[in-house]
C-alpha positions in Angstrom: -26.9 29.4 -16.1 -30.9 30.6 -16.8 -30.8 28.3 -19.7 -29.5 25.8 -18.1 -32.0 25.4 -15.4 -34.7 26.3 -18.0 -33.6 23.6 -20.0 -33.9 21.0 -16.9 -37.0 22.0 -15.6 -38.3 22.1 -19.1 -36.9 17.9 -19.9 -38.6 17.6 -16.2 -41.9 18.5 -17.3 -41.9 16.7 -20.5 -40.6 13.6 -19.7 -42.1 13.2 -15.6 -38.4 12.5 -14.6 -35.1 14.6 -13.8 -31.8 14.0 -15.2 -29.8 11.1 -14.6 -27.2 10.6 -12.3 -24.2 9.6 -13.8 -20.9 9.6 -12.2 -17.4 8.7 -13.3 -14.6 8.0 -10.5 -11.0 8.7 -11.2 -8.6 6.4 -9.5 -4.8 6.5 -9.9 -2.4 3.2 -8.7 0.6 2.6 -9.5 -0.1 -1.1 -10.3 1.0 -2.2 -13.3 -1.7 -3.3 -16.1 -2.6 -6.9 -15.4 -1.5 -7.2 -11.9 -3.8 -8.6 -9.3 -4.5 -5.3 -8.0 -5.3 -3.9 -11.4 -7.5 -6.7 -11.8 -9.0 -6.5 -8.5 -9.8 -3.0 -9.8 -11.2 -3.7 -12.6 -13.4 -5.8 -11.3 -14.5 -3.1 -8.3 -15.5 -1.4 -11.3 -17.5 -3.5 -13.1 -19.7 -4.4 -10.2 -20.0 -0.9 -9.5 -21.4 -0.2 -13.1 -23.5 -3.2 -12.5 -24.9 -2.3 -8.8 -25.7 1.4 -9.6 -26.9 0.2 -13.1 -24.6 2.2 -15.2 -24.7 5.1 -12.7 -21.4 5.2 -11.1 -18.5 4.0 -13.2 -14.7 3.5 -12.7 -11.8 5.3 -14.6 -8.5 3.7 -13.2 -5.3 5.3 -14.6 -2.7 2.4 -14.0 1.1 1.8 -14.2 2.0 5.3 -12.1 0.8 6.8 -15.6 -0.6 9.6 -13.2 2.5 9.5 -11.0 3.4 7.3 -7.7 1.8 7.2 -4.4 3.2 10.9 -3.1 1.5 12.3 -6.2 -1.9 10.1 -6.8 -2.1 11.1 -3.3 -1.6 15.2 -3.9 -4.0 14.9 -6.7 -7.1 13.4 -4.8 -6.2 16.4 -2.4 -6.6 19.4 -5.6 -9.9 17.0 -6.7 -7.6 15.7 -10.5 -8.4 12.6 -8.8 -10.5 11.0 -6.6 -10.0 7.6 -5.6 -6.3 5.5 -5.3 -4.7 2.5 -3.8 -1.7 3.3 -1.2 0.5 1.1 0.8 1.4 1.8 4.1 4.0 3.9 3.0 1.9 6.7 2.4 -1.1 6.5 4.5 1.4 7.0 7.2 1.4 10.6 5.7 -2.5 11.3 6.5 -2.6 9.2 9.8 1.1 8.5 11.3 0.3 5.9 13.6 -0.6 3.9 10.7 3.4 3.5 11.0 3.3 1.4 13.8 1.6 -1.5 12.5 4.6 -1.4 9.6 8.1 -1.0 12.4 10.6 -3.9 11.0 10.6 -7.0 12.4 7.6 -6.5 14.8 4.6 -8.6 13.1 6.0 -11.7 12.3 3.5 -13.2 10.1 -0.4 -12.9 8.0 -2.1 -14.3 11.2 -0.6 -11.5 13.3 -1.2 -8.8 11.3 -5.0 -10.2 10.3 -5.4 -10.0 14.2 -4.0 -6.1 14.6 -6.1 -5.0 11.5 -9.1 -6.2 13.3 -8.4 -5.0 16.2 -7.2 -1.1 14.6 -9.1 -1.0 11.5 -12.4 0.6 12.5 -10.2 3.3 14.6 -7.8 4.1 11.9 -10.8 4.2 9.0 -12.2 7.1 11.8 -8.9 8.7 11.9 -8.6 8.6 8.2 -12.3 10.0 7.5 -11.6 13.0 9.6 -8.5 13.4 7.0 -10.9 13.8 4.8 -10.8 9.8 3.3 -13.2 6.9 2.9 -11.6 3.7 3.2 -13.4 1.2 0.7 -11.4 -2.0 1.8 -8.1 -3.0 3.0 -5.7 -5.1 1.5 -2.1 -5.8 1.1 1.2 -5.5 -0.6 3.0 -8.5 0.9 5.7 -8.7 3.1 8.8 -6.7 2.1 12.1 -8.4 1.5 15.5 -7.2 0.5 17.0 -7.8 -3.0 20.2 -6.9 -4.4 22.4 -7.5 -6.8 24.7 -9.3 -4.9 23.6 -11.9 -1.8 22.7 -9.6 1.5 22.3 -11.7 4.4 23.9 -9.6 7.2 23.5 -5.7 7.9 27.4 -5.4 7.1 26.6 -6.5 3.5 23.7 -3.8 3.3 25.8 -1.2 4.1 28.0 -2.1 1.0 25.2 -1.5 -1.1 23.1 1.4 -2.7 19.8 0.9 -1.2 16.6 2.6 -2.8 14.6 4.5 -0.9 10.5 5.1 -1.7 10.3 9.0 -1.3 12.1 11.9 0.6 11.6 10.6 4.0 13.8 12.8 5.8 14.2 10.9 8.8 14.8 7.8 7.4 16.9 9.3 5.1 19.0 10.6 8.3 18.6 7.0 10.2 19.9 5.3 7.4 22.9 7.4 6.9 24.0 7.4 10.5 23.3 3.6 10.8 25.9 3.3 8.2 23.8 2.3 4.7 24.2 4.3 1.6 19.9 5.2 0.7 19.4 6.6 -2.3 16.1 8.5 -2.8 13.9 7.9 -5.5 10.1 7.7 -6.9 9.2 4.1 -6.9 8.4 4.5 -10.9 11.8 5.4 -11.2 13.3 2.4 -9.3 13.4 0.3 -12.5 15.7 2.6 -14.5 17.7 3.1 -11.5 18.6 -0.4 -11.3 19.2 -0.8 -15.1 22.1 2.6 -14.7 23.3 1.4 -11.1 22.1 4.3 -9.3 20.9 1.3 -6.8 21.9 -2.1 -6.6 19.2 -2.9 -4.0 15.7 -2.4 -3.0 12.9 -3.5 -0.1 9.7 -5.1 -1.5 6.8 -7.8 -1.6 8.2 -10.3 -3.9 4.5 -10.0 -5.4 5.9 -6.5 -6.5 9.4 -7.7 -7.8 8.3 -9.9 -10.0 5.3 -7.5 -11.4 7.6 -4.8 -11.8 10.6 -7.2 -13.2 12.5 -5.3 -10.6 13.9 -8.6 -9.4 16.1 -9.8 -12.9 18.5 -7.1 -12.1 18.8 -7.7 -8.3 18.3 -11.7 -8.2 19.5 -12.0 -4.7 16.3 -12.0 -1.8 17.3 -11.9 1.6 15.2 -14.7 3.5 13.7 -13.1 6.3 10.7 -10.6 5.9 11.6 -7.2 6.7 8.2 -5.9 7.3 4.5 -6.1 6.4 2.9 -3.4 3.9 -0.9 -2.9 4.5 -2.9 -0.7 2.5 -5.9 0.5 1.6 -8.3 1.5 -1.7 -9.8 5.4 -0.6 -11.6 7.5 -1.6 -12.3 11.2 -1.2 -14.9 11.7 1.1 -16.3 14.7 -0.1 -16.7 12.7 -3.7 -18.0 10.1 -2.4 -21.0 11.7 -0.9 -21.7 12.6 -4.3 -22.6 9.2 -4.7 -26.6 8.6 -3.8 -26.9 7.2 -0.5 -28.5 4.6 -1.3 -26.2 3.0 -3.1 -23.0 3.3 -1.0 -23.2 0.8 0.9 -23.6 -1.7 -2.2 -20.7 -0.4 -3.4 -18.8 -0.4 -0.4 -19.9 -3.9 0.2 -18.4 -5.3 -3.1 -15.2 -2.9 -2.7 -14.5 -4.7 0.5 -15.3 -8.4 -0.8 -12.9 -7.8 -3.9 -10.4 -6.5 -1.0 -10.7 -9.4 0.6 -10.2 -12.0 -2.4 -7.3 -9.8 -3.2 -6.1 -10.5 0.1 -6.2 -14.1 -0.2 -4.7 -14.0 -3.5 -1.6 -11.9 -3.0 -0.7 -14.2 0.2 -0.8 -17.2 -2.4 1.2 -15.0 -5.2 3.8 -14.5 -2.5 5.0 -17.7 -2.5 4.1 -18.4 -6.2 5.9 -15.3 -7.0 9.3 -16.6 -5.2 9.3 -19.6 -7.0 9.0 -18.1 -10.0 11.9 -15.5 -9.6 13.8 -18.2 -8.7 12.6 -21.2 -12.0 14.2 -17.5 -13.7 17.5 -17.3 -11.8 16.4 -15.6 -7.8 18.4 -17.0 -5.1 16.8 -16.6 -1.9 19.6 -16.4 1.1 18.6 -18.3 4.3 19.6 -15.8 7.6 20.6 -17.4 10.3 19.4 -16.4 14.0 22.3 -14.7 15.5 22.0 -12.8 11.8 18.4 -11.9 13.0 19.0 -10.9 15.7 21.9 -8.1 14.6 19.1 -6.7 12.7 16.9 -6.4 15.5 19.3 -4.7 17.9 19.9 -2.1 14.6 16.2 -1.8 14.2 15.7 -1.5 18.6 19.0 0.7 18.9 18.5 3.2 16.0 14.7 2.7 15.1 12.7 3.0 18.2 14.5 6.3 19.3 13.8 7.9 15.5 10.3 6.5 14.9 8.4 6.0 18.1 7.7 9.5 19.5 8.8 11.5 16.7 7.0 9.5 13.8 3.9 8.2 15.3 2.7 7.9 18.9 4.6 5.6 21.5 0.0 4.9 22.9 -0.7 3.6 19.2 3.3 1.3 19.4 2.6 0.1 23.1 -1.1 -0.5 21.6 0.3 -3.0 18.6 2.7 -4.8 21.0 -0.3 -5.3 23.4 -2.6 -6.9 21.1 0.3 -8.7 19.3 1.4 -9.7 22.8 -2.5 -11.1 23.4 -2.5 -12.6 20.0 0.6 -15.3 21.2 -0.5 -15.9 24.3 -3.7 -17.4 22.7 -1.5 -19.5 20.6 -1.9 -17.7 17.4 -5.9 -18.0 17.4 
């Protein structure tokens, strides 16, 4: 350690300057290569490079090579890792009235949930800093749908399938069971070769994610309503990035959050580009009629609000989205 500093104070007084900083930031997704969040990471990083002139540089691990959400999310935690992209899904895990915003059939569409995000983002980004995490932008999955190997339209053709489940959520697990459906847990990188064996013959997701993932040729049935939205967030550990000169983070916050954004933009066109191209290869999207709807509602009301609001995330933070959802259509959707 003597030499050490001997050797920097001695490059000090030689050359008038210290060291340079130099910083490389390990971020985990489980984005496929060439996906528009990859790309939207990519490109994170090369303005970062740019802004910080070579100082602070991006290594993204992509594809779930260093595991899915549950684990990118363990590793930021023991410092393997320090930055990732997670859904909904697993934010709920650090702040669980991030939940609330996600409750089936609640937001109806990008307007409403563009509205609640304004409304909650700066109090869940608090939230989520005293978890120790720095969000760098928002963006978004899509909307999740059902697909299945055989046409789903009603919740009595659900229950004859074998639905995947993202994780070992206990309490869905236990909701889903007693509702009647068959859920069969898995890691999301394992969904794939589960449908290719059987082990599931259906699955919720953006259809921006089916057709990525190629998850969609071996379940070529989409139910037609959206199930529910699936928000997320790029973060970052806080303690990492105050590592990062202060000076410079909010330039590269700043483009983190304008990438976000045209990310944003882009997956709500892909949405509907990505249906049509499921179905120009062989997708058939199922219309649901209303009285359809509305079975799934009273399933969602009569099983989900007892098993979710309370005991999953605060009934303040649900009667809080239904407010500002409630203000949002009384304005007329502006």
């Amino acid at each position: 350690m003597k030499t050490v500093v001997l050797w920097v104070c001695f490059f000090v007084l030689v050359t008038g300057v210290a060291p340079t900083f130099s910083q490389v930031i390990k971020l985990g997704t489980i984005a496929p290569e060439g996906s528009p969040w990859h790309e939207s990471m990519l490109e994170v990083g090369r303005k970062w490079k740019e802004l910080s002139g070579g100082k602070v540089k991006l290594r993204i691990y992509a594809g779930g090579v260093a595991g899915d959400e549950t684990d990118l999310l363990r590793k930021i935690r023991i410092g393997q890792l320090h930055a990732t992209a997670l859904t909904s899904t697993t934010l709920h895990n650090i702040v669980p009235d991030i939940e609330a915003i996600t409750f089936p059939m609640l937001v109806r569409n990008d307007g409403e949930l563009d509205y609640l995000m304004e409304k909650l983002g700066p109090d869940l980004e608090a939230r989520l800093a005293k978890k120790g995490f720095k969000v760098l932008a928002w963006s978004t999955a899509g909307w999740a749908h059902f697909f299945a190997k055989e046409p789903v339209i009603t919740p009595a053709d659900m229950k004859k399938r074998r639905l995947f489940v993202w994780g070992s959520d206990i309490t869905l697990l236990e909701l889903l069971n007693s509702s009647g459906f068959n859920p069969v847990p898995l890691s999301v990188i394992d969904l794939l070769p589960a449908l290719q064996t059987g082990l599931v013959d259906s699955f919720a997701a953006p259809p921006a994610a089916a057709l990525s993932f190629q998850w969609f040729a071996l379940a070529p049935n989409m139910t037609g309503f959206p199930w529910q939205p699936l928000p997320g967030a790029t973060v970052i550990s806080i303690k990492q990035w105050n590592r990062i000169p202060a000076d410079l983070r909010p330039l590269l916050e700043k483009a983190a959050r304008e990438v976000g954004g045209r990310l944003q933009k882009r997956i709500r066109k892909l949405e509907h580009d990505a249906i049509e191209a499921m179905i120009d290869h062989g997708l058939t999207v199922h219309a649901v009629p209303p009285e359809v709807e509305e079975e799934w509602r009273t399933i969602v009301r009569e099983k989900g609000y007892p098993a979710f609001v309370g005991p999953r995330f605060s009934k303040d933070m649900f009667d809080t989205v239904r407010s500002i959802l409630d203000e949002y259509r009384a304005s007329g959707g502006h």
